[in-house]
C-alpha positions as CSV (number, residue, x, y, z in Angstrom):
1,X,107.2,123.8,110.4
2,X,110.3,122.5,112.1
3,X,107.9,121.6,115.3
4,X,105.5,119.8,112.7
5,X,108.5,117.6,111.5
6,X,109.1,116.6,115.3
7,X,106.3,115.3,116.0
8,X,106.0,113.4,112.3
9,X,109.5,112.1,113.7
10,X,107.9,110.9,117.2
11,X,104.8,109.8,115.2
12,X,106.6,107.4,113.2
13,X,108.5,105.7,116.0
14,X,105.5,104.9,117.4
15,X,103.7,103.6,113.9
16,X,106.9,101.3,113.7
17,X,106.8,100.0,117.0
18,X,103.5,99.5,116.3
19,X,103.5,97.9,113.2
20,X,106.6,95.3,114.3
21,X,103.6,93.9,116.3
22,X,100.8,94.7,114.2
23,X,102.2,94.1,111.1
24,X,102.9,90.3,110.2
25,X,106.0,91.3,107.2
26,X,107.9,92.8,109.6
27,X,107.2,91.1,112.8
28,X,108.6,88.3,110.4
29,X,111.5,90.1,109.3
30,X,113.0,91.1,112.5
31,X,114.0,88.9,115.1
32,X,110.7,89.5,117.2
33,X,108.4,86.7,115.7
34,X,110.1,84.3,118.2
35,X,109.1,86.0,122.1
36,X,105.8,87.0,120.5
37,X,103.7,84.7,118.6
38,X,101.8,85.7,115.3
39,X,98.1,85.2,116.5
40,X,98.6,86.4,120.0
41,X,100.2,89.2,119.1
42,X,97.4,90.5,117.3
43,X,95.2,90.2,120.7
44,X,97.7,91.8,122.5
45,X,98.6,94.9,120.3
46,X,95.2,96.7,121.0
47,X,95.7,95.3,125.3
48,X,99.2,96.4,125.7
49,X,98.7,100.0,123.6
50,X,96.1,101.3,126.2
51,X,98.6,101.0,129.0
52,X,101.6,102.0,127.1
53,X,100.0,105.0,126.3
54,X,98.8,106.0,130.0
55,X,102.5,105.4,131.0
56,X,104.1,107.6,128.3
């Protein structure tokens, strides 16, 4: 169970890393929206997570 709860913890890093670009709320929220643009962003998010992952 304990290793379970790990990787929920890991898991949800990545989901709010994630969602600061993917989702438009928060990107708006934090202090991100300025460096990386609304629309763009969007493109990017699916570009940028293939090579993330392969370096991770």
């Amino acid at each position: 169970m304990k290793r379970q709860q790990q990787n929920v913890t890991a898991a949800s890093i990545d989901f709010r890393l994630s969602g600061i670009h993917t989702n438009k709320p928060t990107i708006r929220g934090l202090p991100l929206p300025r460096p990386y643009p609304s629309p763009p962003a969007s493109t990017n998010v699916p570009k940028n997570k293939e090579p993330h992952h392969a370096q991770d």
